[in-house]
N, C-alpha and C positions, 0 to 999 in steps of 0.2 A: 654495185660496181664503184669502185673513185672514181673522182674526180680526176679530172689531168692538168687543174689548175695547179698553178705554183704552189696556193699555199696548204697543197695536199701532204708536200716533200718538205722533210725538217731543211729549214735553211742553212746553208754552211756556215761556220766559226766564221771569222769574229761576229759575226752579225747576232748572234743567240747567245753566245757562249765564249768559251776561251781556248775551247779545241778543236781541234779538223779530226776527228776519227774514219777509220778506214779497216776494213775487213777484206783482206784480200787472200784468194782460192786459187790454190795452182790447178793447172790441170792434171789427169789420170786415170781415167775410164773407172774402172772398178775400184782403185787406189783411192777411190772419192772415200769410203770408208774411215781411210785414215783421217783425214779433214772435220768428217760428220760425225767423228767420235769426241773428236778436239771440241768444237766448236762446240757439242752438245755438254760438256765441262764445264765450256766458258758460260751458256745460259743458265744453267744451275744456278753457277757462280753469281753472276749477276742476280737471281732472283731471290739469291740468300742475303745480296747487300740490300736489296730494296726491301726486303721485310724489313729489314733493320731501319731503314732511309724513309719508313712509311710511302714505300712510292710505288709500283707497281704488284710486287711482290711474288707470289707465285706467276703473276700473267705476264711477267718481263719475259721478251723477247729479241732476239738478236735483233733485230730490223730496227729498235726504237732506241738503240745506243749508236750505232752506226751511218756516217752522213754518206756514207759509199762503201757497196757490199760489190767486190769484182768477181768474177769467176770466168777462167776461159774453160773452154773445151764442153768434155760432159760437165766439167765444175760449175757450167753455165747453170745446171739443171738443182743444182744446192744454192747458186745464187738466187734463182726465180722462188725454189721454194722457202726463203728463209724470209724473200719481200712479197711474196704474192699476197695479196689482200683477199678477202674473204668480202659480202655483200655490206659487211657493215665497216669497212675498211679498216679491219682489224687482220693480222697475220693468219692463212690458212695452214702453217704446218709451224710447229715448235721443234728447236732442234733435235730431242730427241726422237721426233717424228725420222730422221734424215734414215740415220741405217735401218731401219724396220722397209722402208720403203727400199732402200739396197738388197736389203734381203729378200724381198718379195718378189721385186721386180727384174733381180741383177739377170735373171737366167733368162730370163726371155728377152731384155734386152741386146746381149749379146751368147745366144746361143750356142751349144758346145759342140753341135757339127759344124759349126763355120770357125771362124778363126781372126778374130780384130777387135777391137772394138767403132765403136762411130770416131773413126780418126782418120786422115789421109794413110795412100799408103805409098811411101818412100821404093822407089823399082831401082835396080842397079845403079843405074844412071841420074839417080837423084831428083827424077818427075815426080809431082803428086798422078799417081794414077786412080784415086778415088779411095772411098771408103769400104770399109770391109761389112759396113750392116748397110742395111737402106734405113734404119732406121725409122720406119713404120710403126713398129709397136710402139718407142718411147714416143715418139709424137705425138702419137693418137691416145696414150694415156695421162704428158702431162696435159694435155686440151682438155680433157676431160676432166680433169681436177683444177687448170685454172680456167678454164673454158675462154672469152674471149680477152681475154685480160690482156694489154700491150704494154710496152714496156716502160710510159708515160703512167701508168696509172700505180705502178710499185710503191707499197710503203714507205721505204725508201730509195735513194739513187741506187739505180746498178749500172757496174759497166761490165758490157761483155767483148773481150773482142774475138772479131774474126777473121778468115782470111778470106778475099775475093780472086778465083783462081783466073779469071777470064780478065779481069784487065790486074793481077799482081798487085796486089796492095791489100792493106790491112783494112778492114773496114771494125770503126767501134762504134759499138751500139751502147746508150747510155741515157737515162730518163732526163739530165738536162738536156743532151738534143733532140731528144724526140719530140721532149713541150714546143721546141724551138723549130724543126722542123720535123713536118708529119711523113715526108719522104724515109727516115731512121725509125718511123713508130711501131716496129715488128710486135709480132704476138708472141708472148714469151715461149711457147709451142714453138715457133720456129726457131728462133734464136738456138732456145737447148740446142739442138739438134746441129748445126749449123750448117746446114746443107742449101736450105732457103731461107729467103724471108722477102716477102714483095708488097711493101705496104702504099699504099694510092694514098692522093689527095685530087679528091673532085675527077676530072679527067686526065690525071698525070698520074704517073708510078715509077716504078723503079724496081726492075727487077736483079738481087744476088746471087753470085755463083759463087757459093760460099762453100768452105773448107771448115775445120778443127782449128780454130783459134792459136793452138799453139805451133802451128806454124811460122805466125805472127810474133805471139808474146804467150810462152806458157805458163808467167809469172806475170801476173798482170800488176803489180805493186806499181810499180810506175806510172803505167800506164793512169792506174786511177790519181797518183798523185795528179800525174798532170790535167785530169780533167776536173779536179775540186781546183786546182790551182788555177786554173781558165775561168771556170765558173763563179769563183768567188771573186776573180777580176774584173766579172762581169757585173757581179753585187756591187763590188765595193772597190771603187777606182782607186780607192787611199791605200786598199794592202800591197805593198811590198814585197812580191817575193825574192828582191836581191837582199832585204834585209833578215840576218841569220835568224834575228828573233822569229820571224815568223812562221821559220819553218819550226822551230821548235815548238808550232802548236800543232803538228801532226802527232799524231798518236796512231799506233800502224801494228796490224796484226795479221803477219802471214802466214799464210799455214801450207805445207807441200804436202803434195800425196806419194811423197818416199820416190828415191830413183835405184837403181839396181848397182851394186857394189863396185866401184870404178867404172862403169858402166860408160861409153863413150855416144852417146843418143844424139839422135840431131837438134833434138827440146831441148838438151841440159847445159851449151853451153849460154844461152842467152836464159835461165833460168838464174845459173851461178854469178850472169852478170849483174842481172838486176840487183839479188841480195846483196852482193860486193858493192853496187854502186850506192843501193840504199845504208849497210853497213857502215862505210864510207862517209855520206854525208850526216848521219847523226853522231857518229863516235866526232867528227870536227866540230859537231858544233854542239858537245860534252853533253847530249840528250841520249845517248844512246840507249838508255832505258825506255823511251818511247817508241822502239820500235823492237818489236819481239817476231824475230824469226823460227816456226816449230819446222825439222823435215830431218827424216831420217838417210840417209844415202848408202844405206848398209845392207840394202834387200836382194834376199838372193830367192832363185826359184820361182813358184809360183806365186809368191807374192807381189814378185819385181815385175809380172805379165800388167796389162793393162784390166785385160781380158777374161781373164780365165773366173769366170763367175760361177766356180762350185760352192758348194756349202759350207768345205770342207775351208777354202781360200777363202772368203769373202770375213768369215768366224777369225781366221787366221788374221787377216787386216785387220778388225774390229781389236784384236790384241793388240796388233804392231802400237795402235793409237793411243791405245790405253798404258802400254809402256814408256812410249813416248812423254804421256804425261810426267813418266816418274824419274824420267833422265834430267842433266843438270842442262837449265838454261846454256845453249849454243851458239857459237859464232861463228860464219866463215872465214877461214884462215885468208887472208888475198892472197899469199903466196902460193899456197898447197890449193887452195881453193874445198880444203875439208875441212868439217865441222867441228869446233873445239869447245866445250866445258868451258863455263866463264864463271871465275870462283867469285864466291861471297852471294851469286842471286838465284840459291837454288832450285827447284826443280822449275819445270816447263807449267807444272799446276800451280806449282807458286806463283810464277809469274801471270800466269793467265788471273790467280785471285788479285794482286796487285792491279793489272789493267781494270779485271769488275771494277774494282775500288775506284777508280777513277774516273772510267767510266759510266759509272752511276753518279760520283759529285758532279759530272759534267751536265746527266741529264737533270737534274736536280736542282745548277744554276740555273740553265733552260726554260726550267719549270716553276721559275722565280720563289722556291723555296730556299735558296740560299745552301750553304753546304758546311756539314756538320762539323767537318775535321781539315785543315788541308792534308790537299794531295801531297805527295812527293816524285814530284819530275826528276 
């Protein structure tokens, strides 16, 4: 089991290195496919630089380039398995582990006589009136593969957030509060799930009335910017975040799990703000190759369901992501608020080899071997 010491969790940029990296996971029930086809690209990726880089090489893993992996919703459940540690505090799943475990599990997770997946359910009038699984099965299987592992002992930081129905607010759970206070230090079994999570210290507790995260933030980009942005304020009193340079040390990679073709949802429109807003701040301050937005908004049918976990869909998503890769790097329009082809930095696989590439000279600074090439910000 780790430790829940600090110096279990890679420290944030500047402090190591010269970048703030960030992995962030929209939410989308069964759409997680999309995501865990992406991501499982990007570790390859990475583990073809580090043979090269003499550094990790086939055993690179997403968890050990990233200083904050986000994920709301069930995306929680690719976050816990991309940081959960194993007994020798090494990663329990590789990404390619993510859709086999979709595959196996999608159908009993969300079962095809009922009808939802683990998400609130929006009634005429605009109440959450609950969720449409209880979610039993996925609890009680990720427990049993991270068993009691909490959210303080992750390879690296996650944040997840969620929502609290009974006093309305967002609550975010995230490995630097949890060190910080053990009231946040849920068992990542709960979290997934986001139904409960009621973690004690001594004779005090705290119990949540927790909801699907993307009620809250179904794009958690932000949200984690601003938690490395707090925490590294907490490291290092001299960082600036009103000065531009510093944010051009984020380096940010979000991935969506597709929304359904003009599609009017009540997730999508704080989904489309965040990109815009993160859009926005990198194109002003001429980094905007640091931040790679992948999501397709064109899905129609059974794809564009959260839910619908046949064989036949889930196979179909595993495509969607695989296409994706082969589409040209994308931007949100602010106007239109659709996604437009950005010439000259082709495809989405390109770009995601570009980030490896930099993201391994990063880990490699880190690692006080020094770095073979510069980057290109």
């Amino acid at each position: 089991m780790a430790s829940s010491n600090d110096t279990t969790v890679p420290q944030p940029p500047p402090s190591q290195g010269k970048l703030i990296t960030v992995l962030s996971i929209d939410g989308g029930g069964i759409r997680g496919l999309i995501p865990a086809t992406i991501i499982g690209c990007l570790e390859a990726k990475l583990q073809l630089w580090n043979i090269m880089q003499e550094l990790d090489g086939p055993d690179a893993r997403i968890a050990d380039y990233f200083d904050v992996i986000a994920g709301t919703s069930t995306d929680a459940l690719l976050t816990s398995m991309l940081a959960a540690p194993d007994a020798n505090n090494r990663l329990l799943f590789a990404a390619k582990d993510l859709n086999n475990f979709y595959l196996e599990n999608g159908p009993k997770i969300s079962p095809q006589k009922n009808a939802g997946w683990l998400t609130p359910v929006m009634n005429l009038i605009g109440t959450i009136t609950g969720p449409k699984y209880d979610g039993v099965f996925l609890h009680d299987k990720i427990k049993s593969l991270t068993h009691d592992v909490k959210i303080a002992d992750t390879v690296t930081n996650v944040v997840v957030p969620a929502f609290d129905v009974k006093y309305l607010q967002p609550v975010i759970f995230s490995t630097y509060e949890a060190k910080s206070d053990p009231l946040k230090n849920a068992h990542l079994s709960d979290i997934c799930i986001s139904t409960s999570a009621a973690p004690t210290r001594g004779g005090l507790s705290r119990e949540y009335h927790l909801v699907d995260g993307g009620v809250a933030a179904n794009n958690p980009t932000m949200i984690a910017m601003s938690m490395l942005t707090k925490e590294v304020l907490r490291r290092n009193p001299d960082f600036n975040p009103g000065k531009p340079t510093e944010y051009r040390n984020y380096l940010i990679i979000s991935i969506g799990t597709g929304s359904a073709k003009l599609a009017e949802k009540y997730t999508a429109p704080y989904a489309d703000m965040v990109d815009i807003h993160a859009a926005v701040l990198f194109e002003a301050l001429h980094c905007q190759k640091n931040y790679l937005r992948i999501q397709d908004d064109s899905l129609t049918g059974h794809a564009s369901s959260v839910d619908i976990a046949t064989k036949e869909n889930m196979q179909a998503l595993i495509g969607i992501g695989k296409e994706l890769l082969k589409k040209p790097v994308s931007r949100v329009n602010i106007d239109t608020g659709m996604y437009e082809a950005v010439a000259g930095e082709g495809t989405n696989e390109d770009a995601l080899a570009r980030f490896a590439k930099m993201l391994s000279d990063e880990r490699k600074l880190r690692c006080g071997r020094g770095i073979s090439t510069p980057t290109n910000n």
